[in-house]
C-alpha positions in Angstrom: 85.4 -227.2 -150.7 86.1 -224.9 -153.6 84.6 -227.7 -155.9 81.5 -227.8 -154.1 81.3 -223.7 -154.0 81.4 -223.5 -158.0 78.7 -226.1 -158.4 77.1 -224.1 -156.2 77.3 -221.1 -157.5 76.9 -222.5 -161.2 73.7 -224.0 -160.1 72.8 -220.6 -158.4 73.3 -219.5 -162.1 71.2 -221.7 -164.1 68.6 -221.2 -161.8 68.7 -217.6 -161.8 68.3 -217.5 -165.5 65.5 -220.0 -165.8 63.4 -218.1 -163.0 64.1 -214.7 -165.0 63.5 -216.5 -168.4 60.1 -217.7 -166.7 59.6 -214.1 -165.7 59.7 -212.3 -169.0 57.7 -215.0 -170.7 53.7 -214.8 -169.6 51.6 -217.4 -169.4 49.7 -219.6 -172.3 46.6 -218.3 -171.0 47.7 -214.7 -171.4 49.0 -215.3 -174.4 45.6 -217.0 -176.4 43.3 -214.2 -174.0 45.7 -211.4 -175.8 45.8 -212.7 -179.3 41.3 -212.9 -179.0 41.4 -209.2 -177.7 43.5 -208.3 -180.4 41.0 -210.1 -182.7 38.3 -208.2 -181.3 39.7 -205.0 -180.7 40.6 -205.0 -184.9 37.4 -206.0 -186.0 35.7 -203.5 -183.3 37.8 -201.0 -185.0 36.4 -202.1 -188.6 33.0 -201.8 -187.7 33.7 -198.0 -186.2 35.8 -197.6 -189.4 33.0 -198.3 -191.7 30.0 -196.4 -189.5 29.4 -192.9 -189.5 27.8 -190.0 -191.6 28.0 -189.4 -195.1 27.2 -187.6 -198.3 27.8 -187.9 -201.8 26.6 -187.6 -205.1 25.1 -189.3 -208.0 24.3 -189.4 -211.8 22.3 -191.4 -213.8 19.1 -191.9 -215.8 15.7 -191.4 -214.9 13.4 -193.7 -216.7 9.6 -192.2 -217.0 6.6 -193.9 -218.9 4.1 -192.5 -221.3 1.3 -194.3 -221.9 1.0 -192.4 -225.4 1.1 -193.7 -229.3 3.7 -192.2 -231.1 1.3 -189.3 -232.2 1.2 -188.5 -228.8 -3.0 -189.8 -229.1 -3.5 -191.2 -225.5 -3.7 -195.1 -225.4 -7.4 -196.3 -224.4 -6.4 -198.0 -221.2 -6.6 -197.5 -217.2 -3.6 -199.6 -216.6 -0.6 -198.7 -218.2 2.8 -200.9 -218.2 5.3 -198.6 -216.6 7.4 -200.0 -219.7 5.1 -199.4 -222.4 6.5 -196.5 -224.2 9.7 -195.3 -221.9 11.6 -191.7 -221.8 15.0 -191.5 -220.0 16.0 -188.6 -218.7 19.5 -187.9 -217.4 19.7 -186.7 -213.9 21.9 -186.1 -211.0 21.4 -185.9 -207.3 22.8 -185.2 -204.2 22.7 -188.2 -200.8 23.1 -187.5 -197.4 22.5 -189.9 -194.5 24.2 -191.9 -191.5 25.8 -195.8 -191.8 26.2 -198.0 -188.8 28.2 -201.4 -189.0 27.0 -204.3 -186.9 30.2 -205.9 -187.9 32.6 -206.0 -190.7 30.3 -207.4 -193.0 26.9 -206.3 -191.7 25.7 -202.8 -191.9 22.7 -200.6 -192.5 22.5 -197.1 -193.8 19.7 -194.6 -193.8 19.6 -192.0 -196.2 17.9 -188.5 -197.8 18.0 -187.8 -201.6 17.5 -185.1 -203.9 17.5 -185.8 -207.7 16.8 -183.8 -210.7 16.5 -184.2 -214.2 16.2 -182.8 -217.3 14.3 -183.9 -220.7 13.1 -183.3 -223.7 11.1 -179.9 -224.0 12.0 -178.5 -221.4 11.3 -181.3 -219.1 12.4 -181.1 -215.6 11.6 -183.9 -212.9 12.3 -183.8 -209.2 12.3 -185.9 -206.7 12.8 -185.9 -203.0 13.6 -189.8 -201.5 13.9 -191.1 -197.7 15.0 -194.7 -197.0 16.4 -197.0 -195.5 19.5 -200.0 -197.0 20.8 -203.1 -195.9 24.3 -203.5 -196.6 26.2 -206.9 -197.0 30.1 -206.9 -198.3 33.2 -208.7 -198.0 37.1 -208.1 -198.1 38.6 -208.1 -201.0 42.1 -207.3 -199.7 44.0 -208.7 -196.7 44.2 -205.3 -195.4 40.5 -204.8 -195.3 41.1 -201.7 -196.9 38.6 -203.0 -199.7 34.8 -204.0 -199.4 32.8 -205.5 -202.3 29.2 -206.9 -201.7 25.1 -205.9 -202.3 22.4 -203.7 -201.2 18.9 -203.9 -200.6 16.3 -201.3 -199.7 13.2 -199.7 -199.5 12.2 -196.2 -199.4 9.5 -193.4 -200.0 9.5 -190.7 -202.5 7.7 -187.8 -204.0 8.0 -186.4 -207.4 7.1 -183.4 -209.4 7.3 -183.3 -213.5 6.9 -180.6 -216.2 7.7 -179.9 -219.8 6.6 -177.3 -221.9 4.6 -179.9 -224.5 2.0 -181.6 -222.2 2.9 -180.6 -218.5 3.5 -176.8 -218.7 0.9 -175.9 -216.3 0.8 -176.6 -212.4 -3.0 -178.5 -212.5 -1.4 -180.4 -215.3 2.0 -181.1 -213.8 2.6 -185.0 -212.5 2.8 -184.8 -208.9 2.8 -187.8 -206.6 4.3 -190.1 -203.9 5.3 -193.6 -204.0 7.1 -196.8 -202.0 10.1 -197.9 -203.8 12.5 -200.7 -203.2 16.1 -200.4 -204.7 18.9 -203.2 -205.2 22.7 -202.6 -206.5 26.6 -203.3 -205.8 28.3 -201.3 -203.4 32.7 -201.2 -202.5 33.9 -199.3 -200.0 37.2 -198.3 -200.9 39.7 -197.0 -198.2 38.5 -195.6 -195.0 36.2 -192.7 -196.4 35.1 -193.7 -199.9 32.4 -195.7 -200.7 30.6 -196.3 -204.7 27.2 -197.7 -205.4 25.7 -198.6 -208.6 22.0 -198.9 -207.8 18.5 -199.6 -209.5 15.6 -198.3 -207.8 12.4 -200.1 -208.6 9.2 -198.1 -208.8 6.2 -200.0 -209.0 3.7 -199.6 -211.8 0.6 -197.4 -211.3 -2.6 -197.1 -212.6 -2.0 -194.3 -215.0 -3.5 -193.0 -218.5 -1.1 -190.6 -219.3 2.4 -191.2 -217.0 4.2 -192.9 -214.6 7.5 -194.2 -213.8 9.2 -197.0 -213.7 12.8 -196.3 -212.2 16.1 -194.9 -211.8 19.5 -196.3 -212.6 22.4 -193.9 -210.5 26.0 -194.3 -209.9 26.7 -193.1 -206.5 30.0 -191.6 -204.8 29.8 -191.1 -201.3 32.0 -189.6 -198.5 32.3 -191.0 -194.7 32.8 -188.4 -192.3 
């Protein structure tokens, strides 16, 4: 009788510690349906990580065209390549605008600049700028701490130039607007920082005198 009361009991034993093992363990199901809502919830978090508003700043070079001889005697000619005779002036700006991350690698960004630069003779060009990026980057660390890919985009601007050689009055100052597309590298680096090196594009214009032909700025920017 005493043999069959500890088999007993040592089966009550074994059984008890398989049921609890069962217990703490969940199922496969839970398992796989936790490890893709982890997934999601971490790339989710990217995304938000990346998105949001910014500002920054930027210097580079302005690049103008004159469509002068080198005795400043006006070239004969209606249309004028915007790389015909080209001044570079350095400048610096200010960005401000908003980013939003469709996923980790996807994102747009619309932005508001101010630039200005200074020449020779007293040169001075502004411009104001509204546009809009597309943004595509990739990982470059396994904690996703570092982005590295391209950008693409087209904007509007205005501009206003004087010097104190050719341009020193206001009915002879260079004023006009213009569509521009731009195209560069961009990293984010860290949850705030971002850097872009871009080249903006402005088309060539029918011009006796001036025009310009683009700008080449290295950008630091600031996620809020």
């Amino acid at each position: 009788m005493r043999a069959y009361q500890g088999i007993f009991g040592i089966v009550f034993l074994f059984v008890s510690i398989v049921r609890a093992f069962a217990a703490s363990e969940p199922p496969s199901s839970q398992v796989a349906c936790d490890d893709l809502c982890q997934a999601v919830t971490e790339r989710t978090a990217i995304s938000r990580q990346k998105s949001g508003k910014y500002i920054g700043l930027g210097v580079g070079v302005s690049l103008l065209s004159s469509a002068k001889g080198d005795g400043g005697i006006s070239i004969n000619n209606n249309i004028a390549s915007p790389y015909d005779n080209l001044i570079p002036i350095p400048s610096f700006g200010i960005r401000a605008g908003t980013m939003s991350f469709f996923n980790r690698y996807i994102g747009v960004r619309g932005f508001f600049g101010f630039d200005m630069g200074f020449g020779k003779h007293s040169g001075m060009l502004t411009m104001l700028s509204l546009g809009i990026d597309a943004i595509a980057e990739f990982p470059v660390s396994k904690e996703h701490s570092v982005f590295l890919g391209g950008i693409l985009g087209i904007g509007a601007d205005a501009y206003l130039y004087y010097d104190q050689k050719d341009y020193n009055r206001w009915s002879r100052m260079k004023k006009a607007g213009e569509v521009f597309m731009q195209a560069g590298l961009t990293a984010m680096v860290g949850k705030h920082s971002r850097i872009n090196l871009i080249y903006r594009f402005l088309p060539a214009r029918r011009a006796s005198h001036f025009s310009p032909a683009g700008i080449v700025s290295l950008e630091y920017g600031f996620k809020f």
